[in-house]
C-alpha positions as CSV (number, residue, x, y, z in Angstrom):
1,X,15.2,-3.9,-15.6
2,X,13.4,-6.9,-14.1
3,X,9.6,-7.8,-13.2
4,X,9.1,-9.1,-9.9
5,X,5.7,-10.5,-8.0
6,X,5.2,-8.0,-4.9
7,X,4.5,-10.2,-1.8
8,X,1.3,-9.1,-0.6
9,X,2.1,-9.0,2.6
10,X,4.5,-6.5,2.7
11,X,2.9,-4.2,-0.1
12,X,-1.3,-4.5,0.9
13,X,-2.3,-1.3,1.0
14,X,0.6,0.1,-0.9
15,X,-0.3,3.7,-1.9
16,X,-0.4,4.1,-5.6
17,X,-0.1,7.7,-7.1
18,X,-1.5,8.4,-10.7
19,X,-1.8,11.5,-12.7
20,X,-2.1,12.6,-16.4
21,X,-2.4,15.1,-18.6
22,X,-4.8,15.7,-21.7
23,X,-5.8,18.4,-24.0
24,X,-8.3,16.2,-25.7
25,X,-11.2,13.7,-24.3
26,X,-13.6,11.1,-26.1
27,X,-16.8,13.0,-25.9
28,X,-19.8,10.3,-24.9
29,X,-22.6,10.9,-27.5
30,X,-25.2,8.7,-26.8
31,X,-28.6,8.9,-29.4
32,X,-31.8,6.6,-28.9
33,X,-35.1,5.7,-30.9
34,X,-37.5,3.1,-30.7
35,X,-35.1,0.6,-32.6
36,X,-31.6,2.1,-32.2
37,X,-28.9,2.6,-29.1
38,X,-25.7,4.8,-31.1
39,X,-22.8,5.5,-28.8
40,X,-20.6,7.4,-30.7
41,X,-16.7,8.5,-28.4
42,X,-15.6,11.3,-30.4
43,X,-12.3,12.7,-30.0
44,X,-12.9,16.3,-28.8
45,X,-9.7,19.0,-28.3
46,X,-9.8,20.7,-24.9
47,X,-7.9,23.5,-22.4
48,X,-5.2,21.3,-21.0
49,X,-6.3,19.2,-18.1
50,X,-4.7,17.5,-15.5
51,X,-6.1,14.4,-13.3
52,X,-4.7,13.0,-10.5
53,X,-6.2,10.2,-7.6
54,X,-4.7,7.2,-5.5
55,X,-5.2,3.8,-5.3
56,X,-4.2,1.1,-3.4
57,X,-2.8,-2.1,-4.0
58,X,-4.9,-5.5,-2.8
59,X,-7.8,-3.9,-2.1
60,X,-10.3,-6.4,-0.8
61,X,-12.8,-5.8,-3.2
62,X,-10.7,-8.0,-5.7
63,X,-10.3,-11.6,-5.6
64,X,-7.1,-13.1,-5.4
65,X,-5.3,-10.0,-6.5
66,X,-1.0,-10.4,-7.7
67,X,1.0,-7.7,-8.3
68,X,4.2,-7.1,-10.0
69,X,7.0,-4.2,-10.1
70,X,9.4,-3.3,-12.7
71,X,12.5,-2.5,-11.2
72,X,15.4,-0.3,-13.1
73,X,18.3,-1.3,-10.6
74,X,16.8,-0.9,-6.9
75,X,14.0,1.5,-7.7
76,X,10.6,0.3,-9.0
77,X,9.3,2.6,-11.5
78,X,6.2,0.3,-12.8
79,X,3.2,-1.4,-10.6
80,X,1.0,-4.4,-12.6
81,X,-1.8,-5.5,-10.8
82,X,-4.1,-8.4,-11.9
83,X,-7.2,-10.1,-10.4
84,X,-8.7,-12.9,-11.9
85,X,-12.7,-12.8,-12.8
86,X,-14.0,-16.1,-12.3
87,X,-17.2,-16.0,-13.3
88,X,-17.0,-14.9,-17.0
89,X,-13.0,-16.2,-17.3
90,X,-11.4,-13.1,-18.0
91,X,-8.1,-11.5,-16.2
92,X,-8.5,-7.7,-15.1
93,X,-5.7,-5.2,-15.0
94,X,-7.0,-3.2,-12.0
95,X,-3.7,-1.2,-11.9
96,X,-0.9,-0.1,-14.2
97,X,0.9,2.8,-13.1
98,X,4.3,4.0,-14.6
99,X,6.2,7.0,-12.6
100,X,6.4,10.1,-14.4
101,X,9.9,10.4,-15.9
102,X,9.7,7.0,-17.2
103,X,6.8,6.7,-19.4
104,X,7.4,6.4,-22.9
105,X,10.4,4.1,-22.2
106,X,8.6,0.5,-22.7
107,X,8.1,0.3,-18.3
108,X,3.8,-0.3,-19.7
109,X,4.8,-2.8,-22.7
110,X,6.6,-4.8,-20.9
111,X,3.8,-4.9,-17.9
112,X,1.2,-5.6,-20.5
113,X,2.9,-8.4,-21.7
114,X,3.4,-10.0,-18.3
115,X,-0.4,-9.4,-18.2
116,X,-0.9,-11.6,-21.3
117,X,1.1,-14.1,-20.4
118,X,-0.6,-14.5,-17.2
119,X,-4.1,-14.5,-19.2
120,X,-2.8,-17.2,-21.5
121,X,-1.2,-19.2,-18.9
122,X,-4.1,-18.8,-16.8
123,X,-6.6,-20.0,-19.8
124,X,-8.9,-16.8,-19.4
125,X,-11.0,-15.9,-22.5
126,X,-10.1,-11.8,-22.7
127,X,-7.9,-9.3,-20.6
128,X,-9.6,-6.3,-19.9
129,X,-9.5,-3.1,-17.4
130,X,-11.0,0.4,-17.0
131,X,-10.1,3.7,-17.8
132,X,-11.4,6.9,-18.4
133,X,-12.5,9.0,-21.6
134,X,-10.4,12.3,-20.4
135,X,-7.0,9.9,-20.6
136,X,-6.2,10.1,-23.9
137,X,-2.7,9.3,-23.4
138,X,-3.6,5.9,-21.6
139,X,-6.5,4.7,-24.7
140,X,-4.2,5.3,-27.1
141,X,-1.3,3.3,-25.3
142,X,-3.7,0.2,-24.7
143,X,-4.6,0.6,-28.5
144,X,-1.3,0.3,-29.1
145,X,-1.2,-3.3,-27.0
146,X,-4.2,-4.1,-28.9
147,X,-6.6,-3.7,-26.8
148,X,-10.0,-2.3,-28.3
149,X,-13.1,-0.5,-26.7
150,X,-15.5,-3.0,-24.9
151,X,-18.0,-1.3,-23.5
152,X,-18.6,2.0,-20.8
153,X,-20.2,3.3,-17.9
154,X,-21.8,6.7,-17.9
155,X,-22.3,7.0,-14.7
156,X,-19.6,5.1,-12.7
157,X,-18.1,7.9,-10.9
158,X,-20.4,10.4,-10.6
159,X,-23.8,11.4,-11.3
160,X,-21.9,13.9,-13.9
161,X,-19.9,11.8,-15.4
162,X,-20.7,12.6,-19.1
163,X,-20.9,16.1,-18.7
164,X,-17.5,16.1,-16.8
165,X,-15.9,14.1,-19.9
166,X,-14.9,11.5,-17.9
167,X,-16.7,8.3,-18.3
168,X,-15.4,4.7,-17.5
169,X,-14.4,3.2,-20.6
170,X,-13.6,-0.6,-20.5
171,X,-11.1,-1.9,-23.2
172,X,-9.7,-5.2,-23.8
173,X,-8.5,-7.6,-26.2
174,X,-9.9,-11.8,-26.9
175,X,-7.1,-14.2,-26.5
């Protein structure tokens, strides 16, 4: 297995496929008073779901984007993609996708530990990136790479977000 920077030039707009399952969500309970805002993101069971969108690599809504494969011989089974964020020092993982049939296998440590390295080498404050309350398997991966819940968006998506279960959930770790 090897990491390798992907030229942007031959991979911009490179189609990235991602899908999960859950049979759990963090359920987005939000409670106000004159003095208090509680968000509580309770782990809530559910019928088995499964979500699946695209992306694509270098969009041009990132700044200076880099991306990196994980090869296992001449296949890549692993996409990293990084953009700085200037104004508030901080490195974004805006994509980290592992093929099915190969997760579980250390394909995302590895990535997440380019990401670091990058982050410290770069001299940014925090990593960060986005995912969604429904993906239980991917929160409880970036917990594992100690990352911690930053902050959310109820209505990122969707105007339904909340009710739908899934609602952007940023997490990230200081460095």
């Amino acid at each position: 297995m090897h990491i390798s920077e992907l030229p942007r030039e031959q991979f911009e707009g490179y189609e990235l496929f991602f899908s999960y399952e859950s049979k759990a969500y963090f359920d987005l309970r939000l409670r106000t008073s004159e003095n208090v805002f509680a968000v509580e993101l309770v782990r809530t069971p559910c019928a088995p779901i499964r979500k699946e969108f695209t992306d694509k690599l270098f969009a041009p809504y990132w700044d200076d984007p880099k991306a990196f494969g994980l090869w296992d011989g001449k296949e890549m089974r692993a996409i990293l993609e990084i953009t700085p964020e200037e104004w508030n020092n901080r490195l974004r993982i805006t994509n980290l996708c592992v093929q099915e049939g190969y997760r579980r296998r250390g394909f995302g440590t590895l990535l997440m530990t380019r990401a670091r390295e990058i982050a410290r080498a770069q001299h940014r404050r925090a990593l960060i990136l986005e995912t969604q309350s429904c993906n239980t398997a991917a929160i409880s991966f970036y917990m594992s790479q100690g990352l911690s819940f930053m902050g959310f968006n109820a209505c990122e998506y969707s105007n339904e977000d909340v009710p739908r279960h899934e609602v952007r959930i940023e997490m990230g770790c200081l460095l």
